[in-house]
Backbone as a chain_set.jsonl record, in Angstrom:
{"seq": "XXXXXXXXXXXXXXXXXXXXXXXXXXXXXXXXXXXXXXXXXXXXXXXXXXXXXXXXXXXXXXXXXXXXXXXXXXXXXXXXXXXXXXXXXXXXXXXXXXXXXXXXXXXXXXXXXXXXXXXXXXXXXXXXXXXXXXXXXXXXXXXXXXXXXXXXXXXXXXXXXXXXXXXXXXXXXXXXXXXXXXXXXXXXXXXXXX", "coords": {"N": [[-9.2, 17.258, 3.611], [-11.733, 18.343, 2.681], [-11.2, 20.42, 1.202], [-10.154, 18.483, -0.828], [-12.06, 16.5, -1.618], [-13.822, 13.994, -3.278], [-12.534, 13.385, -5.668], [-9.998, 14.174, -5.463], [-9.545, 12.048, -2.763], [-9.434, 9.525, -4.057], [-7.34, 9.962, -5.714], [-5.333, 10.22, -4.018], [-5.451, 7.502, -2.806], [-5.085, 6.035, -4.756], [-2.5, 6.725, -5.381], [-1.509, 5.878, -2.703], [-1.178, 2.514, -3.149], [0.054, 2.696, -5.424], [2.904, 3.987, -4.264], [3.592, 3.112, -1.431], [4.755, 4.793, 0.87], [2.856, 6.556, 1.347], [0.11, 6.09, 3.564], [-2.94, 4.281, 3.496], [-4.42, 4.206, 5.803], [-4.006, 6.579, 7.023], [-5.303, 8.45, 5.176], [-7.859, 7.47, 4.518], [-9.409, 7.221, 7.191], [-9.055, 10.243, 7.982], [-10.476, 10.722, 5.726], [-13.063, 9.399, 6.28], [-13.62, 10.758, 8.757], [-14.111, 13.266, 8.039], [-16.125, 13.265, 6.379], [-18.231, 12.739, 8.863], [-18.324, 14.694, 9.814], [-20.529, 16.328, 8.03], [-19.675, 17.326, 5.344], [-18.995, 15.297, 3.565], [-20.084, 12.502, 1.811], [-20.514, 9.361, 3.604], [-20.637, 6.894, 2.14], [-19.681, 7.952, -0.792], [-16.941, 8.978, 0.029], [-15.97, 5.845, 0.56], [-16.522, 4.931, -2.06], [-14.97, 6.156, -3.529], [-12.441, 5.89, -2.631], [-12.393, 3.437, -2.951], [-11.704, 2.955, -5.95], [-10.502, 4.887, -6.469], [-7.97, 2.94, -5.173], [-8.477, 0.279, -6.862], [-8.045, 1.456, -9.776], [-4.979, 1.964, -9.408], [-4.789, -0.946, -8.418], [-5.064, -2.385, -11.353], [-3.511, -0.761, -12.938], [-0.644, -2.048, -12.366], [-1.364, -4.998, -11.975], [-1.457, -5.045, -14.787], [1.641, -4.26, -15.375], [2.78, -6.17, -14.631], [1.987, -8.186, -15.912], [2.565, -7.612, -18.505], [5.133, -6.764, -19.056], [8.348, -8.265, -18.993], [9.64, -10.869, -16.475], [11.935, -10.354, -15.58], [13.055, -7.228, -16.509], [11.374, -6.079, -14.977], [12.563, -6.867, -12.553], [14.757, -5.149, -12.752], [13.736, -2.841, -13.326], [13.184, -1.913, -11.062], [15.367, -2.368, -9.258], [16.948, -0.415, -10.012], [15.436, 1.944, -9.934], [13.486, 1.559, -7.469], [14.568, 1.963, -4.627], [13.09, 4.533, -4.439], [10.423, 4.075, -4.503], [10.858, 2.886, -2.125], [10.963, 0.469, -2.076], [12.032, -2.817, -2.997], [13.866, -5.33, -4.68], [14.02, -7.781, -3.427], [11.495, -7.692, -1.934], [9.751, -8.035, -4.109], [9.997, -10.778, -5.297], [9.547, -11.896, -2.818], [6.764, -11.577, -2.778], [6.112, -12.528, -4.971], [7.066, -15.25, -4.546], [4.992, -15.426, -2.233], [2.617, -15.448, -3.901], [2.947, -17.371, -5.853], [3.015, -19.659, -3.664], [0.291, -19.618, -2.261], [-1.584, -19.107, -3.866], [-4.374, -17.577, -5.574], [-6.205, -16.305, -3.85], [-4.464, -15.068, -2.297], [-4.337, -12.428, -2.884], [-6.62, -11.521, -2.151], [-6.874, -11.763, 0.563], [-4.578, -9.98, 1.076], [-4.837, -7.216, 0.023], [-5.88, -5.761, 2.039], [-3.812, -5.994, 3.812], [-1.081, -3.749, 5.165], [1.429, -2.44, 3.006], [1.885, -5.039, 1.679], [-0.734, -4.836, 0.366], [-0.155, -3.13, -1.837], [2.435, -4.431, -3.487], [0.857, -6.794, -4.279], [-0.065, -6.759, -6.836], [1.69, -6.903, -8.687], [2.899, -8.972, -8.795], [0.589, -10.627, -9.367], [-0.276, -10.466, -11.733], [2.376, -11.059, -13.374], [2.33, -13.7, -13.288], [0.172, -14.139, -14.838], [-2.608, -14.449, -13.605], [-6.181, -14.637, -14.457], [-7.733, -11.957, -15.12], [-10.229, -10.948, -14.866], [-10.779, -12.148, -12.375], [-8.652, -11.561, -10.81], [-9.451, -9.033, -10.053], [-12.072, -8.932, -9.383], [-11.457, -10.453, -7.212], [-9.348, -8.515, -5.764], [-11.437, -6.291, -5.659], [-13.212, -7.104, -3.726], [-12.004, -7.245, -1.508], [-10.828, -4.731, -1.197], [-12.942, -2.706, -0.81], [-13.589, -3.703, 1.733], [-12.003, -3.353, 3.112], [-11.469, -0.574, 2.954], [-13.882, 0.942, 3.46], [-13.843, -0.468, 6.113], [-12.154, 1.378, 7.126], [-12.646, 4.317, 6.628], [-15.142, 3.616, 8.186], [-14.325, 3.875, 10.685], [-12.829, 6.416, 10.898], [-14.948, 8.299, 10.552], [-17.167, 7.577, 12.715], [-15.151, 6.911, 15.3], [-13.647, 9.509, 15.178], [-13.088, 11.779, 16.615], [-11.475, 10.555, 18.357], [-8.028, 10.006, 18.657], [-6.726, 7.967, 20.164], [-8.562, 5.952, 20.761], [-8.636, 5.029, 18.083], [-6.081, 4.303, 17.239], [-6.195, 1.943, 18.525], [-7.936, 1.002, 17.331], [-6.761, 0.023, 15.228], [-4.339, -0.95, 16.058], [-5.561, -3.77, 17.019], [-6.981, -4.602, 14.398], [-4.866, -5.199, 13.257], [-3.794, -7.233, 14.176], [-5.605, -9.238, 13.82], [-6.107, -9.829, 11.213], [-3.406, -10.806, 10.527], [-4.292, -13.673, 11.688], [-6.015, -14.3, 10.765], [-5.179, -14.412, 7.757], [-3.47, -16.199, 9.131], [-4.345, -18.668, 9.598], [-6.107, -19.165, 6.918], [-3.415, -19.753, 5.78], [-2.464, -22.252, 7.039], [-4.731, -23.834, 6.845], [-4.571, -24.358, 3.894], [-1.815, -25.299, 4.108], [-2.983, -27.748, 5.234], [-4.757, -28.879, 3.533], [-2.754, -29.789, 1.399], [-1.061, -31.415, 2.169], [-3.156, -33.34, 2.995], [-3.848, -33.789, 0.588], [-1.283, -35.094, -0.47], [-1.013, -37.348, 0.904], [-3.162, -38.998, 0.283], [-2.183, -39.689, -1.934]], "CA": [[-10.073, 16.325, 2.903], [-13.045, 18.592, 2.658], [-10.97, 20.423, 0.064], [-9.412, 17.777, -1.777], [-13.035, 16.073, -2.093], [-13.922, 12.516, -3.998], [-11.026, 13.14, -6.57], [-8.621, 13.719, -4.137], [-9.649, 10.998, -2.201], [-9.365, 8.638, -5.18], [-6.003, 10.036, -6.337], [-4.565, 9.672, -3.061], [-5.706, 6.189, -2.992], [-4.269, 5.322, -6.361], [-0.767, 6.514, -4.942], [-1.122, 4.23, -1.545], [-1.15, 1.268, -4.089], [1.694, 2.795, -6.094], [4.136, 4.487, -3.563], [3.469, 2.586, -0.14], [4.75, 5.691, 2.234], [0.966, 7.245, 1.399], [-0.506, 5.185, 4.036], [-4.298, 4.666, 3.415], [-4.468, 4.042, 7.49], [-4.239, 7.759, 7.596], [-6.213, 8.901, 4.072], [-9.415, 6.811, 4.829], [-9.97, 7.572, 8.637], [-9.398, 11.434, 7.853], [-11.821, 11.096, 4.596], [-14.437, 9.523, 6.944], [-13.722, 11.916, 9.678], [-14.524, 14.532, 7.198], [-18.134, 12.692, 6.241], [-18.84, 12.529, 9.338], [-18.784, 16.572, 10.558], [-21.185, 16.504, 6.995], [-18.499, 17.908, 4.128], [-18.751, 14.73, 2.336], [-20.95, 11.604, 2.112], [-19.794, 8.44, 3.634], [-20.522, 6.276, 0.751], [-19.047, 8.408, -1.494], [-15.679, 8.387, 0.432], [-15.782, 4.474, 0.39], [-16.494, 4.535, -3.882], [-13.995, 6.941, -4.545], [-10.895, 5.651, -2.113], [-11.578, 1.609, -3.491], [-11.789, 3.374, -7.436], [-8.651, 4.984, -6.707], [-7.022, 2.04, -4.952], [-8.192, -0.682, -7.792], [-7.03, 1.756, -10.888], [-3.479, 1.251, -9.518], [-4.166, -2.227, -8.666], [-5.361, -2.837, -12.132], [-2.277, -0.441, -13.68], [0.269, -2.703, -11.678], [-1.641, -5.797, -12.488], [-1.238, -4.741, -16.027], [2.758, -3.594, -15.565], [2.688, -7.635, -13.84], [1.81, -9.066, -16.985], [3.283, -7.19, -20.165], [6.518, -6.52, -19.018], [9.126, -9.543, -18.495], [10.269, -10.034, -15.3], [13.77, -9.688, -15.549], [12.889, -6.398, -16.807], [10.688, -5.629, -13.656], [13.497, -7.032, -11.503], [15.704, -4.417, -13.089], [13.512, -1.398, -13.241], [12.764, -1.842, -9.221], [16.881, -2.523, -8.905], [17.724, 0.931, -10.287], [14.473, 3.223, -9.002], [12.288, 1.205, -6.48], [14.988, 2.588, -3.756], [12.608, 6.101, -4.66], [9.834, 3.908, -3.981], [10.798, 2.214, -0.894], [10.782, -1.228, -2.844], [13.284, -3.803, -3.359], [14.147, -6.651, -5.409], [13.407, -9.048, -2.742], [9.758, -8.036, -1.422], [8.828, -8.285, -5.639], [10.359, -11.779, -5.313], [8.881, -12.627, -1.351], [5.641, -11.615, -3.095], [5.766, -13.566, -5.919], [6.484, -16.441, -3.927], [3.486, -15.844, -1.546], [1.605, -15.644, -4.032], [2.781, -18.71, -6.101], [3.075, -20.699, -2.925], [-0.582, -19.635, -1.562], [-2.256, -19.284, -4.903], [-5.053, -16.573, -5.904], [-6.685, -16.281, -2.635], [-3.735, -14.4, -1.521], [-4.886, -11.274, -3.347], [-7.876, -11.215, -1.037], [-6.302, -10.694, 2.005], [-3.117, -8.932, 0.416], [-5.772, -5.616, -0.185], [-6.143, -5.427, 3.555], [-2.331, -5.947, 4.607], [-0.311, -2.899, 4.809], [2.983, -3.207, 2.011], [1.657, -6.333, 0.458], [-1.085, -4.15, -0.401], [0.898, -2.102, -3.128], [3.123, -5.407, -3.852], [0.297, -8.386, -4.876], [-0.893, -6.745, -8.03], [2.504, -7.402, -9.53], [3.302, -11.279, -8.889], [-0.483, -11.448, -9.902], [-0.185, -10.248, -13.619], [3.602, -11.809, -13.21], [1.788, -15.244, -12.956], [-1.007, -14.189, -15.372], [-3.621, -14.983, -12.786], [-7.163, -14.207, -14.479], [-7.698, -10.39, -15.044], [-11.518, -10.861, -14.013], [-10.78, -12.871, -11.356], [-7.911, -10.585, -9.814], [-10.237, -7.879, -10.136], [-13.035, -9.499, -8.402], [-10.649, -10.356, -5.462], [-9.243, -7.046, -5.496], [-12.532, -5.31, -5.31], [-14.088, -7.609, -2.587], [-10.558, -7.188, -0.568], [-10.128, -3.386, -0.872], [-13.782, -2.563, -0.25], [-13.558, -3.955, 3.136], [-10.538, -2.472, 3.841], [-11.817, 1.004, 2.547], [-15.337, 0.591, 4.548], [-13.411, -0.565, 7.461], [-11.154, 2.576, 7.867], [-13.567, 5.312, 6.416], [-16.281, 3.974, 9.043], [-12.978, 4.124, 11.589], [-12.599, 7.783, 10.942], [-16.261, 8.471, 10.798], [-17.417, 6.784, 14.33], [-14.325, 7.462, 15.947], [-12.583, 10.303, 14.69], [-12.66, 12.916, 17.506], [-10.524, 9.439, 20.086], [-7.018, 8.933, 18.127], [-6.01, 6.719, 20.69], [-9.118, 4.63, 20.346], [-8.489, 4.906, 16.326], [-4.848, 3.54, 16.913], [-6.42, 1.081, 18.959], [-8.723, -0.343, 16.903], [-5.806, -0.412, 14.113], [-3.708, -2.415, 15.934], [-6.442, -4.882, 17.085], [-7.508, -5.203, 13.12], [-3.362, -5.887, 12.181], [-3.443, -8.855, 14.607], [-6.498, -10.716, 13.791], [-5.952, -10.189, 9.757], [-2.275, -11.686, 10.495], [-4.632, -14.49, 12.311], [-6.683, -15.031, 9.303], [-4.088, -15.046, 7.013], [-2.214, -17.393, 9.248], [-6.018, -19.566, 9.305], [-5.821, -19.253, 5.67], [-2.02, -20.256, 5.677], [-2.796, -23.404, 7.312], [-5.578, -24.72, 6.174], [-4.067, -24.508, 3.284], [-1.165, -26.846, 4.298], [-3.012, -28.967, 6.284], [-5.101, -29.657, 2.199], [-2.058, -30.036, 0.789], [-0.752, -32.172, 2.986], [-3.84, -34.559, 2.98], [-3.39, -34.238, -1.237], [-0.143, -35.754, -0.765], [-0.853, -38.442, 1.623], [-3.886, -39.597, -0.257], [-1.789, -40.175, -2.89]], "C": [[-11.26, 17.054, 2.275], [-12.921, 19.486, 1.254], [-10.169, 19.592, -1.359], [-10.84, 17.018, -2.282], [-12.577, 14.569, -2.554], [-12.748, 12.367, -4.736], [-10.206, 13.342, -5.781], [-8.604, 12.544, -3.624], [-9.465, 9.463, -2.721], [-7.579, 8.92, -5.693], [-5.099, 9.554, -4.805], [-4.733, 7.808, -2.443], [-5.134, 5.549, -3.675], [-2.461, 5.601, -5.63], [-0.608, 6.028, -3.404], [-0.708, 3.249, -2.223], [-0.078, 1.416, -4.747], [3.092, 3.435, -5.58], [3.414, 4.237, -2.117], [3.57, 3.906, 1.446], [3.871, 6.649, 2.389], [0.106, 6.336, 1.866], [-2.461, 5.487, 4.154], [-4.615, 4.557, 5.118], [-4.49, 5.641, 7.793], [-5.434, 8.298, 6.161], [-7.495, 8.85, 4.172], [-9.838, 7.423, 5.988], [-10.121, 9.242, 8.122], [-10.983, 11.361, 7.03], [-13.352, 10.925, 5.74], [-14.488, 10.087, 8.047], [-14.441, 13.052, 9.07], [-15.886, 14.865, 6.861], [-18.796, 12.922, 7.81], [-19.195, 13.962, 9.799], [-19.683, 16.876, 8.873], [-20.763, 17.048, 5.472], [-18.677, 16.906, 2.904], [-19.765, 13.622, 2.831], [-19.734, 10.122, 1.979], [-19.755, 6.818, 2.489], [-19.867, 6.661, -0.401], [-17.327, 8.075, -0.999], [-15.229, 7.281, 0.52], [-15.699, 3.981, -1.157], [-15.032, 5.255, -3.845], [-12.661, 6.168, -3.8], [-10.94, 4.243, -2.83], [-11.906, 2.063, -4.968], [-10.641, 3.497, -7.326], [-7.445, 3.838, -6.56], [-7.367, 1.133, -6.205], [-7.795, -0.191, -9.033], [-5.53, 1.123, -10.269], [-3.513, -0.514, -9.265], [-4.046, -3.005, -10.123], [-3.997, -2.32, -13.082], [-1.175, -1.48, -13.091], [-0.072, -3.684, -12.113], [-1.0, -6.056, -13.955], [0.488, -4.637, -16.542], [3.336, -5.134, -15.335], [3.479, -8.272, -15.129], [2.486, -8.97, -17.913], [4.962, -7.009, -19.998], [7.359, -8.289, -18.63], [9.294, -9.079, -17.086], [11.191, -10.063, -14.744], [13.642, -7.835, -15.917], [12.44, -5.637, -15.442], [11.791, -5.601, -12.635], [14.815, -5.673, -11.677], [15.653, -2.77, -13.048], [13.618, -1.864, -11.329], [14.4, -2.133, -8.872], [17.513, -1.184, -8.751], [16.188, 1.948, -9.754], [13.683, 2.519, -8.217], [12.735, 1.924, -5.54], [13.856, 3.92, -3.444], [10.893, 5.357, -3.945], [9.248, 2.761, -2.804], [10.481, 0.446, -1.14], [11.742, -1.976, -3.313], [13.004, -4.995, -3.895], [13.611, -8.083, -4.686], [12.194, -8.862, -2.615], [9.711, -8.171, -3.222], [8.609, -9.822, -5.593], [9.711, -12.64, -3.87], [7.062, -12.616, -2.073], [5.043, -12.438, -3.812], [5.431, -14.876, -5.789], [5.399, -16.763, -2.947], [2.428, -16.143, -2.227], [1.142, -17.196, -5.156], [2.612, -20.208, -4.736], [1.136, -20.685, -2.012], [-1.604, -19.614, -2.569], [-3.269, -17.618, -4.823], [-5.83, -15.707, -4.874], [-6.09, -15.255, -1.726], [-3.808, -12.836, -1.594], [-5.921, -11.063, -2.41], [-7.273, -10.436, -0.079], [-5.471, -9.775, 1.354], [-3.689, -7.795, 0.596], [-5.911, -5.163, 1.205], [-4.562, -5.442, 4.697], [-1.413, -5.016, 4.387], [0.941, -3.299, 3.793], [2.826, -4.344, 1.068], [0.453, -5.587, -0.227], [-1.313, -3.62, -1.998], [1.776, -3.288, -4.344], [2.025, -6.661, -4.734], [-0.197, -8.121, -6.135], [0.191, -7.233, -8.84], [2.664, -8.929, -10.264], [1.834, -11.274, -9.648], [-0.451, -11.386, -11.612], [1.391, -10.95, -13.986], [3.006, -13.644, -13.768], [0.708, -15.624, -13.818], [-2.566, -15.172, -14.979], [-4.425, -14.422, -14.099], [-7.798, -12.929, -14.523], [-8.909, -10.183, -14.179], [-11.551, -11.753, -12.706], [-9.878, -11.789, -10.317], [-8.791, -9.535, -9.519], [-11.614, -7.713, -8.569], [-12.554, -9.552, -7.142], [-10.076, -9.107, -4.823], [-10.444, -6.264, -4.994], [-12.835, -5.569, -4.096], [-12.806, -7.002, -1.316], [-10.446, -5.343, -0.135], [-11.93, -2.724, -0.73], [-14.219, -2.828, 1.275], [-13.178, -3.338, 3.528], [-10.838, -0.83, 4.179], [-12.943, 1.382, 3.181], [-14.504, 0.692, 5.646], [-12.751, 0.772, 8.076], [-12.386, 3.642, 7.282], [-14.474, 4.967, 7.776], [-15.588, 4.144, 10.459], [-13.098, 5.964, 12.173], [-13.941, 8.68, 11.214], [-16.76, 8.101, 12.123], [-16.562, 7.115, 15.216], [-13.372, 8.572, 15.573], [-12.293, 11.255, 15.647], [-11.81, 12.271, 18.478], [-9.786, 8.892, 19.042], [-6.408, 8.346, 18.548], [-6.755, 5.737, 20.713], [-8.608, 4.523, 19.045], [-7.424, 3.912, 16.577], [-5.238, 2.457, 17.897], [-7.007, 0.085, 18.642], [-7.999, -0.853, 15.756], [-5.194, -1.317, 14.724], [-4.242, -3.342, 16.147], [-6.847, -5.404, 15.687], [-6.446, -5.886, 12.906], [-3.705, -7.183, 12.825], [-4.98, -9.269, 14.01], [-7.42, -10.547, 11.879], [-4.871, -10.791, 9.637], [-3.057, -13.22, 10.793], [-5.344, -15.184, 11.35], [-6.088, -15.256, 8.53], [-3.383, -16.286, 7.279], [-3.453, -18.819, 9.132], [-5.936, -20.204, 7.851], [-4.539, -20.146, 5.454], [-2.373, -22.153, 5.912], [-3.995, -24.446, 7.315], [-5.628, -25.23, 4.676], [-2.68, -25.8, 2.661], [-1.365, -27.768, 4.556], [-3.767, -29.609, 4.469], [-4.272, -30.328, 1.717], [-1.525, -31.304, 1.316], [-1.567, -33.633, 2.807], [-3.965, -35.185, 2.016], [-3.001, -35.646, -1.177], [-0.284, -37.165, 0.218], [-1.808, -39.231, 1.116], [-3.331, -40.348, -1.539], [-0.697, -41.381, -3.037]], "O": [[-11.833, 16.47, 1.355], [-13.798, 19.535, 0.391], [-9.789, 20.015, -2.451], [-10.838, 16.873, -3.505], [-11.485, 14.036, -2.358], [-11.987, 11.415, -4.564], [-9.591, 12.362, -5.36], [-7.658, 11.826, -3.948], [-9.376, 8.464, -2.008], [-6.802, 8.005, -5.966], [-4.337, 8.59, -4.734], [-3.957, 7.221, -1.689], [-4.624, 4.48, -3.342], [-1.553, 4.781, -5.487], [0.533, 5.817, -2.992], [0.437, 2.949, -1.884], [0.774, 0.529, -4.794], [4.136, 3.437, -6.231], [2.691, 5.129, -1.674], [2.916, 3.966, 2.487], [3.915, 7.49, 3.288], [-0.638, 5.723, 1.1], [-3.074, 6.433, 4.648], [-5.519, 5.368, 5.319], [-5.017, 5.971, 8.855], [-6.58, 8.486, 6.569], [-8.259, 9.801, 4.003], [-10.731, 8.256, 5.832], [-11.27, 9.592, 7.85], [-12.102, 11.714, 7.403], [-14.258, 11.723, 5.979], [-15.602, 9.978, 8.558], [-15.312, 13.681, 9.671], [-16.566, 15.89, 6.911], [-19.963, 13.312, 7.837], [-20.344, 14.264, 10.121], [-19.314, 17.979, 8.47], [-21.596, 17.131, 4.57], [-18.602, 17.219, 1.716], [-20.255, 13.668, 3.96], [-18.843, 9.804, 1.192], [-18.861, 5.992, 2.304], [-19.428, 5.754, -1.107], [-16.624, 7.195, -1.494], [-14.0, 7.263, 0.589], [-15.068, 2.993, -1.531], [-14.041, 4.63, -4.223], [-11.787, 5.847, -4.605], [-9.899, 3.768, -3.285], [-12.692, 1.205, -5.369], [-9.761, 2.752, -7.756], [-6.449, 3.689, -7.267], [-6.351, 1.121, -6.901], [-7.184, -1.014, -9.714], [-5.064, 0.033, -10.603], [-2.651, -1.277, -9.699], [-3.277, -3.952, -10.285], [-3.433, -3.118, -13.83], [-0.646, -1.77, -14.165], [0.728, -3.958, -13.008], [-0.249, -6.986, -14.25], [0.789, -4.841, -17.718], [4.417, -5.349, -15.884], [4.627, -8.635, -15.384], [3.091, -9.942, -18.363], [5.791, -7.16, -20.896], [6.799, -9.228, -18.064], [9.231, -7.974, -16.547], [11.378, -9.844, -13.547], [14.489, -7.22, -15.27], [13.1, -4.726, -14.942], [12.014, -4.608, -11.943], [15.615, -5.386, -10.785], [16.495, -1.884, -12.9], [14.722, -2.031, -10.81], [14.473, -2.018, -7.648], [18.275, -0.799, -7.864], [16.502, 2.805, -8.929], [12.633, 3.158, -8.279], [11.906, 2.732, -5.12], [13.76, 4.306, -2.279], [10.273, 5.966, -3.072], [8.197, 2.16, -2.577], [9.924, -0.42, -0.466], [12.327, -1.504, -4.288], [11.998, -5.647, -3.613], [13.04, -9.064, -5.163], [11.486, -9.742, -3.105], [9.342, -9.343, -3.141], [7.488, -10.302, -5.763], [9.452, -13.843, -3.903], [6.281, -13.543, -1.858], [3.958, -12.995, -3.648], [4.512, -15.56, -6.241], [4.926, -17.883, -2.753], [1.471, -16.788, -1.796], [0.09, -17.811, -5.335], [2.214, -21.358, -4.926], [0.803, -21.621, -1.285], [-2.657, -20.135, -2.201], [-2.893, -16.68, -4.119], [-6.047, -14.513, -5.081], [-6.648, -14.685, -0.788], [-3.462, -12.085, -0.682], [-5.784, -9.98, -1.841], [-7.132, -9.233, 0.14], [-5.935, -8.655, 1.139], [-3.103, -7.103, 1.429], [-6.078, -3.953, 1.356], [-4.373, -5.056, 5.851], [-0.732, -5.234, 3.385], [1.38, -4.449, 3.826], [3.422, -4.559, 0.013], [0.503, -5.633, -1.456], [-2.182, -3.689, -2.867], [1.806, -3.16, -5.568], [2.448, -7.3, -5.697], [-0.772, -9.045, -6.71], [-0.141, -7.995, -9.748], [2.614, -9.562, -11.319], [1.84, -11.979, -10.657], [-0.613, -12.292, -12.43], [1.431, -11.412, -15.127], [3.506, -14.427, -14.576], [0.223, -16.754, -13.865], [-3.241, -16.015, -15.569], [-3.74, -13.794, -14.907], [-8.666, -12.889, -13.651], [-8.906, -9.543, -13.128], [-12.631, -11.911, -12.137], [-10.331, -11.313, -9.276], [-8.7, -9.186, -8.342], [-11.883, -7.03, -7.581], [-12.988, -8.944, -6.164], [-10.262, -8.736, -3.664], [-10.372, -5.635, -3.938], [-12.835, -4.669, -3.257], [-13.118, -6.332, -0.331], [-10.084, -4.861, 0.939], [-11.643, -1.642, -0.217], [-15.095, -2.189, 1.857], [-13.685, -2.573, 4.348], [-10.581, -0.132, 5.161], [-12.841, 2.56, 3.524], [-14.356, 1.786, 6.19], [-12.824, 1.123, 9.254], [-13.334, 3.439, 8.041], [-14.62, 5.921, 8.54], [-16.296, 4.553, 11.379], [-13.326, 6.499, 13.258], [-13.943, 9.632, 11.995], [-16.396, 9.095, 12.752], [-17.072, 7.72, 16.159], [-12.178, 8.335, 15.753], [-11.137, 11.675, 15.592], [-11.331, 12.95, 19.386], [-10.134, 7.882, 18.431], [-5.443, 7.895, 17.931], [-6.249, 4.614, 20.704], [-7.9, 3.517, 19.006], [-7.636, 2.747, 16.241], [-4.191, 1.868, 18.169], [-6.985, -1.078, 19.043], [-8.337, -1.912, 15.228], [-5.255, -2.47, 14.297], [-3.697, -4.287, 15.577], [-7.082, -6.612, 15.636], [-6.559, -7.025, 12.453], [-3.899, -8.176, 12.123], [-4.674, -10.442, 13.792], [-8.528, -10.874, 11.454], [-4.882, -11.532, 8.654], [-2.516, -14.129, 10.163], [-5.31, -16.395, 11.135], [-6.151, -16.439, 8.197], [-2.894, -17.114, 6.51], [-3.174, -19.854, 8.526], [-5.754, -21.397, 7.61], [-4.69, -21.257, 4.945], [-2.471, -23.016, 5.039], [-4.039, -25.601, 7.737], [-6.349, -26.125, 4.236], [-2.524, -26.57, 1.713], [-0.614, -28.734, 4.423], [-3.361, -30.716, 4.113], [-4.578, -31.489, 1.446], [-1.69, -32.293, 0.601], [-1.034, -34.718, 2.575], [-4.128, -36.401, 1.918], [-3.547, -36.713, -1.46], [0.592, -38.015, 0.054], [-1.566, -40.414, 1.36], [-3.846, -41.334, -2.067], [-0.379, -41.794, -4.152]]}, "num_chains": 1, "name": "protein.A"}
């Protein structure tokens, strides 16, 4: 990290978002491991990893929108295999994110795999460019904070580290599922009001 610096730390960011088996769960914690023995500044490592991650969300966003998506369904048929991506998650995504609406981008930035996946359906669906953006930022700034100050604070105990990872997965599945259902329970009251 200490020689790959801010641009490194930004490029490897940008390809978490666009090839999933560059897990930022390891990128971030190192980077702010790295800040923290003094090599780099921990603010800096938090700009540069959510720069890198929202270029690709914003190139993907962008690949969402302009392209058809029979076309999409077709490139990811014949090379996603390369990047560990299939026809269905494009299509599971799409529908999370038509069935949960814009909101789902929020969390998405903080959920491993959907991650990489929600910028598509969102330009797919021609959500709002400044709006995805906005949710993107707020979403992958957390995320990118959360693990940089991970690696930083705890970086010399990687069994606390993997401890406090899996404690974050469950109780962002918990919010999501919060989210999920408060969601139905609106909908729900929509339809009965009506």
């Amino acid at each position: 990290m200490e020689q790959l610096g801010y641009f490194g730390i930004a490029l490897l960011m940008f390809l978490d978002n666009v090839f999933p088996p560059i897990p930022s769960e390891i990128i971030m914690p190192s980077a702010g491991f790295t800040a923290s023995q003094g090599q780099l500044l921990l603010s800096g490592v938090i700009i540069a990893g959510s720069i890198g991650s929202l270029v690709a969300a914003a190139l993907l966003y962008w690949v969402g929108r302009k392209i058809p998506n029979q076309k999409i369904f077709e490139w990811v048929d014949r090379y996603g295999k390369y990047l560990f991506i299939k026809t269905e998650d494009v299509k599971k995504a799409l529908d999370w994110f038509e069935k949960y609406g814009h909101n789902v981008v929020f969390f998405g930035r903080m959920i491993p795999a959907v991650r990489s996946l929600i910028s598509i359906p969102a330009g797919m669906s021609h959500m709002p460019f400044w709006k995805f953006m906005l949710y993107s930022s707020l979403g992958t700034v957390i995320w990118t904070s959360f693990l940089a100050a991970v690696g930083y604070y705890f970086g010399n105990n990687t069994a606390l580290m993997q401890k406090i990872f899996s404690q974050v997965s469950y109780v962002i599945i918990f919010i999501v599922f919060i989210f999920i259902a408060y969601w139905v329970y609106r909908k729900f009251k929509k339809a009965k009001s009506m």
